[in-house]
C-alpha positions as CSV (number, residue, x, y, z in Angstrom):
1,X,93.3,81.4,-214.0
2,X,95.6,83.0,-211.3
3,X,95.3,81.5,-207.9
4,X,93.5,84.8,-206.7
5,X,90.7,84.1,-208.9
6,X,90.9,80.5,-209.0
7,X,90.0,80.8,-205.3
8,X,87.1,83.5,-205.4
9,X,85.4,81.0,-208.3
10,X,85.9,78.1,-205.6
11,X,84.5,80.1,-202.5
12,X,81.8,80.9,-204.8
13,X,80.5,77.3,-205.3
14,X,79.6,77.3,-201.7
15,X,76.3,78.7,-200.0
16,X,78.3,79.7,-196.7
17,X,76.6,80.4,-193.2
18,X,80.2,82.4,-191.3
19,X,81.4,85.3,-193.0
20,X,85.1,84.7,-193.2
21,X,87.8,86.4,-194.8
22,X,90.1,84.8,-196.8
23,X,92.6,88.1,-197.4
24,X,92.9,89.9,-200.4
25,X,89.6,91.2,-200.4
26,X,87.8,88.1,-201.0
27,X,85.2,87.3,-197.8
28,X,82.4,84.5,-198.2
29,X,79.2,86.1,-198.2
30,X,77.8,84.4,-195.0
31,X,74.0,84.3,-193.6
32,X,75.8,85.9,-190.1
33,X,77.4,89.4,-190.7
34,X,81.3,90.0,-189.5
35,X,80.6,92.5,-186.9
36,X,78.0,90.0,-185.4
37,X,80.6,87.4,-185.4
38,X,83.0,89.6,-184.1
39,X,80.4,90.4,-181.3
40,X,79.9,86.6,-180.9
41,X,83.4,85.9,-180.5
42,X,83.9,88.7,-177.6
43,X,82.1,87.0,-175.9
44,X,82.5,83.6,-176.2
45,X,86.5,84.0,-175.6
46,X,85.8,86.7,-172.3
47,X,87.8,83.9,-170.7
48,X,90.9,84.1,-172.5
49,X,92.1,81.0,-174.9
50,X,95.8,82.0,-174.7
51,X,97.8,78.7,-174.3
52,X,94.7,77.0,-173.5
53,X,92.8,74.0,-175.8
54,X,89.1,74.9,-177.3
55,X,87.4,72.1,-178.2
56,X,84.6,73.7,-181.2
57,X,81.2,71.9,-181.0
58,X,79.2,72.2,-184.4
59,X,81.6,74.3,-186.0
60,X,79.9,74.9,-189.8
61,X,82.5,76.6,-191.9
62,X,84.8,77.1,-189.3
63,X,84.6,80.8,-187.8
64,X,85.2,80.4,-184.1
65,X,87.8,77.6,-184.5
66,X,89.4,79.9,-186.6
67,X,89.4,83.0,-183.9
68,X,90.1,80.4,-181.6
69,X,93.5,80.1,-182.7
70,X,94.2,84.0,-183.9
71,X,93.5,85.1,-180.5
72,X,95.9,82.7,-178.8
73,X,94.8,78.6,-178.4
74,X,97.3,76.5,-178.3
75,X,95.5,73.7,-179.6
76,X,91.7,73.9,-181.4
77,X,89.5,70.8,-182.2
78,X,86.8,72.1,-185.0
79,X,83.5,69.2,-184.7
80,X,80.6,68.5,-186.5
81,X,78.2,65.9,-188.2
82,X,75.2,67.1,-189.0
83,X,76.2,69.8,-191.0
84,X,78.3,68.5,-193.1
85,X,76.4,64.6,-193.6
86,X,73.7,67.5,-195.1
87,X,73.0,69.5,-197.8
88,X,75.0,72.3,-196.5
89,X,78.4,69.6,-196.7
90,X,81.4,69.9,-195.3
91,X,83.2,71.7,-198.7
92,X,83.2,74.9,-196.8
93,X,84.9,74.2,-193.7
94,X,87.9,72.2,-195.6
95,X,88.7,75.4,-197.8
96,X,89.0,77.6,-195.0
97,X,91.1,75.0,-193.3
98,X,93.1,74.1,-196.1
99,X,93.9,78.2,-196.6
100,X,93.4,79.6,-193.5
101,X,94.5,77.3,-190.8
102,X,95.9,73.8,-191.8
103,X,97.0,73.0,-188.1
104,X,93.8,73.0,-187.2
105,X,92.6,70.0,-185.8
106,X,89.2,68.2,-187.3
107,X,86.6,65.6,-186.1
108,X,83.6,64.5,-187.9
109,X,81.9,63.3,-184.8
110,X,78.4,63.1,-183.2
111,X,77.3,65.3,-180.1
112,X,76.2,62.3,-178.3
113,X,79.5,60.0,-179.4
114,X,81.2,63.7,-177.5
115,X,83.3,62.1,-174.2
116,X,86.6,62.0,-172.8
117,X,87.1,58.6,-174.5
118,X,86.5,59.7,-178.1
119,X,87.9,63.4,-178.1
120,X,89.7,64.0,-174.5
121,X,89.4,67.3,-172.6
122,X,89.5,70.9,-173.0
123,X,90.5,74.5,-171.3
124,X,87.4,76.0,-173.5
125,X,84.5,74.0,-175.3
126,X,82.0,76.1,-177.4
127,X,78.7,74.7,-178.0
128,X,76.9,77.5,-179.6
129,X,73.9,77.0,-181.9
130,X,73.8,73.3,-180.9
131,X,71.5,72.5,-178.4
132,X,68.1,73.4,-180.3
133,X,69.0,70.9,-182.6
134,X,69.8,68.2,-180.3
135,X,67.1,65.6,-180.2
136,X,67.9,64.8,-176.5
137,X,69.0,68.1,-175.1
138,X,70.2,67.6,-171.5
139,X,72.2,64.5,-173.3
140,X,73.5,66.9,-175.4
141,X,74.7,69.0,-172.9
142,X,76.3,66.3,-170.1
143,X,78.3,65.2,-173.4
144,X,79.6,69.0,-174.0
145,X,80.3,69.3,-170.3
146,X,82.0,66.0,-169.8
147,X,85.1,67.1,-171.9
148,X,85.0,70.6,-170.5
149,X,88.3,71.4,-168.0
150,X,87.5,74.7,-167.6
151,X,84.9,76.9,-169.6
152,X,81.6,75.6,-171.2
153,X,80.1,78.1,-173.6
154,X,76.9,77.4,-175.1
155,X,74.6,79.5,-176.9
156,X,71.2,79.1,-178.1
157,X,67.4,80.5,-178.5
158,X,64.7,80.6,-176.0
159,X,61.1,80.3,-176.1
160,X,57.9,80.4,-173.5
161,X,60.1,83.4,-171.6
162,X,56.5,84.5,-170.1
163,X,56.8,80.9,-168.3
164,X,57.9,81.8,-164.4
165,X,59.4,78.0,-164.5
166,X,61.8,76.2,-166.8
167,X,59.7,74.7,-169.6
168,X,60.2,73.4,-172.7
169,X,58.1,73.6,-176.2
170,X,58.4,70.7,-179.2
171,X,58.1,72.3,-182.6
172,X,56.9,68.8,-184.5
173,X,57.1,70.2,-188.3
174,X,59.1,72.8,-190.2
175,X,58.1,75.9,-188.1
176,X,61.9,76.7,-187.2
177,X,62.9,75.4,-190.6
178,X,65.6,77.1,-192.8
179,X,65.6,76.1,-196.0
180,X,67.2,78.0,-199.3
181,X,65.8,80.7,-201.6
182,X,64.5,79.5,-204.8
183,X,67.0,79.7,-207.4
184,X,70.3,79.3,-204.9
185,X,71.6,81.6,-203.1
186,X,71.0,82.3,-199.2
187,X,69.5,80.2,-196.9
188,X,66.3,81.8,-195.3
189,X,64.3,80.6,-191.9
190,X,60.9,79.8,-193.3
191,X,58.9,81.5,-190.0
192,X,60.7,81.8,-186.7
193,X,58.6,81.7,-183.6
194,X,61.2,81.1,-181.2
195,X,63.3,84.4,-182.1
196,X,60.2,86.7,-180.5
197,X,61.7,87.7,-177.2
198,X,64.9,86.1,-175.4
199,X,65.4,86.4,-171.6
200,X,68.0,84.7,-169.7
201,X,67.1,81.1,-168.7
202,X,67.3,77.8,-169.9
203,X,68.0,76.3,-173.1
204,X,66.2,75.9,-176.9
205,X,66.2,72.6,-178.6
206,X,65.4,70.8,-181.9
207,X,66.0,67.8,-183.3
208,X,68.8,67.7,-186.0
209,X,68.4,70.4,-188.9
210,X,69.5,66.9,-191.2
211,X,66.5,65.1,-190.1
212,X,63.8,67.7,-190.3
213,X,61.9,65.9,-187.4
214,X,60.6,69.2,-185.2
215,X,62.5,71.3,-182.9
216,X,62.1,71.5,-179.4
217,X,62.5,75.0,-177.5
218,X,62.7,75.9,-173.8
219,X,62.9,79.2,-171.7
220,X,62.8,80.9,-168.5
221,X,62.4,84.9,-167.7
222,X,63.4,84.1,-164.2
223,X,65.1,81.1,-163.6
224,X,69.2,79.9,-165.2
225,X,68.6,76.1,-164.0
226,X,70.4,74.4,-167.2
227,X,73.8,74.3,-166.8
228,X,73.2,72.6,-163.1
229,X,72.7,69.8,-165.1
230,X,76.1,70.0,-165.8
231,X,77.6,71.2,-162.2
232,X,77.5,74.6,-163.5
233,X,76.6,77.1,-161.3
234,X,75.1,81.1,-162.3
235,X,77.2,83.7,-161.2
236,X,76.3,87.2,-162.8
237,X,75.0,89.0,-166.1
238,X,75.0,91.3,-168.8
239,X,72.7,92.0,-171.7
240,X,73.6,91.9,-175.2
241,X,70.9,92.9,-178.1
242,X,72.4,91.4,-181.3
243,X,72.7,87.6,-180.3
244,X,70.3,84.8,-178.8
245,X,71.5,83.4,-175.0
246,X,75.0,82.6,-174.2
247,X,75.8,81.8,-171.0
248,X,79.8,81.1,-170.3
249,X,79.6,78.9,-167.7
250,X,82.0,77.6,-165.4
251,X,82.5,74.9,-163.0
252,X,82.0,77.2,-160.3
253,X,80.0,80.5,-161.8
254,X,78.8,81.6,-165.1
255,X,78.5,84.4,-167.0
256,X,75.6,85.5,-169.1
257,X,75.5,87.6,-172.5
258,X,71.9,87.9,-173.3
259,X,69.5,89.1,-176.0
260,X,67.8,88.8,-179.4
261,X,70.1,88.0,-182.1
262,X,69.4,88.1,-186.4
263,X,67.4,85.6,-187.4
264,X,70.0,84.6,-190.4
265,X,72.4,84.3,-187.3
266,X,70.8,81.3,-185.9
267,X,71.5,78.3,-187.5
């Protein structure tokens, strides 16, 4: 077996969530289409990462570390836990490290062990597709903003938009549940409530996908409170209609890239 093929027949073992190209013509048949992640990525890096650290916060199989470094970081720290302590595992992300990008810098770590302590501090952190998993959401988010230096990013899905005030909504079972097709193959969200219609606000939350314990989600349709939590202040906006909420937020503005994104998109 040539290393070509030897290579497809290893990508193949893998049910992979990123679409990432390995060169060659081989690309991992992800649940999140390339020109989404491409879209993604636009924004997320609208702030520059040339010379500058990114610290990757729930990083699956790898796809924004990866951008991270071909559009200029000088130093990219790819985290996760949940993920890959799951049935999804963490096989993925160490093949497209191992051929893609072996100076890439990885930490098996919790959102909640996140700090300047454990991990240090970063030009760029993206914590995109996080929060709604997070049992203790705001938690969540001090952690991500503590080792922020610069730019937060932090995407997510948001619910009760018809609420005038920031609110919050606990899905107890497997409403937001993704779980795979029978016989292998892709993984499928089993109903999905929360991806009705997104407005900029606040934040969506569930507990870890690992634990199957209920999701929480929150929204606004008038009010961007969230990243105060953090000291992060709103600054202006634009609207996106391929992905959920992602506000790049800074210490002193933020910028918002808003819409509805693919279901198979949100993790």
């Amino acid at each position: 077996m040539d290393a070509h093929t030897e290579l497809a027949d290893r990508i193949s073992r893998y049910d992979w969530f990123h679409t990432i190209d390995f060169g060659d013509g081989i690309v991992t048949k992800g649940h999140c289409a390339a020109d989404i992640l491409r879209a993604k990525a636009d924004c997320y890096f609208s702030t520059s990462p040339v010379r500058k650290s990114v610290l990757d916060i729930g990083c699956w199989d790898g796809y924004f570390s990866l951008e991270a470094l071909r559009r200029g970081a000088s130093r990219v720290l790819a985290t996760d836990h949940h993920v890959w302590h799951g049935e999804w595992g963490r096989g993925a992300f160490d093949l497209v490290r191992e051929h893609l990008a072996p100076n890439l810098e990885v930490k098996d770590i919790d959102i909640y062990d996140i700090s300047p302590a454990t991990i240090g501090t970063f030009d760029i952190v993206l914590f995109t597709g996080v929060l709604y998993h997070a049992r203790h959401p705001l938690l969540a988010l001090e952690r991500a903003a503590s080792v922020c230096a610069g730019t937060l990013v932090v995407e997510t899905v948001l619910d009760v938009t018809d609420v005038a005030r920031p609110a919050m909504v606990f899905y107890p079972g497997p409403e937001l549940r993704m779980t795979r097709r029978a016989g292998g193959g892709r993984t499928v969200l089993v109903s999905r409530p929360c991806c009705a219609t997104l407005a900029s606000g606040i934040f969506a939350s569930r507990p870890p996908r690992s634990r199957g314990n209920g999701r929480f989600s929150t929204g606004s349709s008038k009010t961007r409170t969230s990243p105060r939590v953090a000291s992060f202040t709103p600054a202006a906006s634009t609207s996106r209609a391929d992905f959920p909420l992602i506000p790049v937020c800074r210490r002193s503005d933020m910028l918002h890239c808003d819409g509805l994104g693919p279901a198979d998109c949100i993790g």
